[in-house]
C-alpha positions in Angstrom: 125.1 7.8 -54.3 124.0 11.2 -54.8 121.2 12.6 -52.4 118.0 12.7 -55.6 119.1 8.9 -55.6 119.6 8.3 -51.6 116.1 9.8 -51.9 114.4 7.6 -54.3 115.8 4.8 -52.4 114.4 5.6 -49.4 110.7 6.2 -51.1 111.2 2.6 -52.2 111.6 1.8 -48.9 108.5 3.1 -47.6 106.7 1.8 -50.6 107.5 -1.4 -49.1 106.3 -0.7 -45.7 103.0 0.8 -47.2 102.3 -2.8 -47.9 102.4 -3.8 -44.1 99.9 -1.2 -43.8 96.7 -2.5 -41.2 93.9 -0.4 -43.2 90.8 -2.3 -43.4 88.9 0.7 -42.2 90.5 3.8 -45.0 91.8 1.2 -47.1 94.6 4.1 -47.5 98.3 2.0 -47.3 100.9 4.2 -46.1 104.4 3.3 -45.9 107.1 5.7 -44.3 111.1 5.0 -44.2 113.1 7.3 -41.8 116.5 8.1 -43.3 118.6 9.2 -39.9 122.2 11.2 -39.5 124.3 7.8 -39.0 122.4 6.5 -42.6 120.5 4.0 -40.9 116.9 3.6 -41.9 113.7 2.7 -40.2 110.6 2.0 -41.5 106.7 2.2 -40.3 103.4 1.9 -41.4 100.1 3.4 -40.6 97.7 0.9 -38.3 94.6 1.5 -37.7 92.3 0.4 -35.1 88.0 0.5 -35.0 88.8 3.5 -32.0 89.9 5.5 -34.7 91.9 7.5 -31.6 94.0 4.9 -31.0 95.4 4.6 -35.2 98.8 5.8 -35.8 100.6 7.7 -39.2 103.1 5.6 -40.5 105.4 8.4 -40.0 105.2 9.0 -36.7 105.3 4.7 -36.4 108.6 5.3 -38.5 109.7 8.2 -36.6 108.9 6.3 -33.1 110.8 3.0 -34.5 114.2 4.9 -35.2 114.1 7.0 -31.6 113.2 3.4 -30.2 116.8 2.5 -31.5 118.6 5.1 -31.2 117.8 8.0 -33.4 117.1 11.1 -32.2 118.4 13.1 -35.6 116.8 12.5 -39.1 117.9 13.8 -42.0 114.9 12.7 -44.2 111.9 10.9 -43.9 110.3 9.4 -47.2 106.5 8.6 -47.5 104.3 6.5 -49.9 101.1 6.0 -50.8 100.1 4.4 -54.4 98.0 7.8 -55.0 100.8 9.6 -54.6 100.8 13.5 -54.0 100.4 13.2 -49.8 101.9 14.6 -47.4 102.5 14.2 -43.2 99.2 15.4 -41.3 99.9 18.2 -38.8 100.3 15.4 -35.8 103.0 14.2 -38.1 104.2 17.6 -39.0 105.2 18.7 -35.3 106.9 14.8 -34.3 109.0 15.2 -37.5 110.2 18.3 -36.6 110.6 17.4 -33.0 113.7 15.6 -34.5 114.4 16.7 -37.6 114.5 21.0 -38.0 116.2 20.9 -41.3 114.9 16.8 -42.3 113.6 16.6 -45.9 110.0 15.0 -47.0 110.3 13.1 -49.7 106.8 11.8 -51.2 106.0 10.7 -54.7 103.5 12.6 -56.6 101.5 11.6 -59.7 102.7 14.9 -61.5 106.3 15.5 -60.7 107.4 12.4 -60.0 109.7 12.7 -56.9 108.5 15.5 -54.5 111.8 17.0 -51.8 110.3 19.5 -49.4 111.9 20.4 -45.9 109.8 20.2 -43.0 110.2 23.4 -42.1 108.7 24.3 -45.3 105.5 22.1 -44.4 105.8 23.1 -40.5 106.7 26.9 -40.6 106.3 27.9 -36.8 106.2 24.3 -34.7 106.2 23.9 -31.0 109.2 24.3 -29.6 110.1 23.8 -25.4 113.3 25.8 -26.0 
């Protein structure tokens, strides 16, 4: 399997997330699926809670599943939403690249279809300890 279809794959994966999504405030379903460096995949969703504080991205709840079990290197990290055309928050933007320098985004967009940028594209100067 090549990488554009790896990649499509693993947008279908977070389109099935988005539809664990807990949204009753936004009504705004996202799904994310975390593609790491041994292949494995996690998935998240975003959940919401009426302390809007207190809500989490589904990519940082996909990012925090695959650390939870193990993976501390991603490769790519797809996200979905039936409007298409988003991309991670900035919260999102900095725990993405806390694991993943050179990860892909992969996100589906109403014009282009399949939409490949790397985080450090998205995330030009992040926080770094080192």
């Amino acid at each position: 399997m090549n990488k554009k279809e790896q990649y499509k794959q693993l947008l279908e994966f977070a389109e099935e997330a988005s539809k664990n999504s807990y949204s009753p405030y936004s009504k705004f379903k996202v799904g994310a699926a975390v593609l790491c460096e041994d292949n494995k995949v996690f998935c998240g969703t975003n959940v919401e809670n009426a302390s809007y504080g207190l809500s989490i991205c589904a990519e940082r709840s996909a990012v925090f599943t695959a650390v939870s079990n193990g993976c501390k290197k991603i490769k790519a990290i797809a996200i979905y939403n039936k409007n298409g055309d988003i991309s991670p928050c900035g919260a999102c933007r900095q725990v993405i690249a806390e694991f993943a320098k050179d990860a892909y985004i992969i996100y589906n967009s109403k014009k282009s279809g399949l939409k490949i940028i790397k985080i450090s594209k998205l995330l030009p100067n992040s926080f770094k300890m080192d």
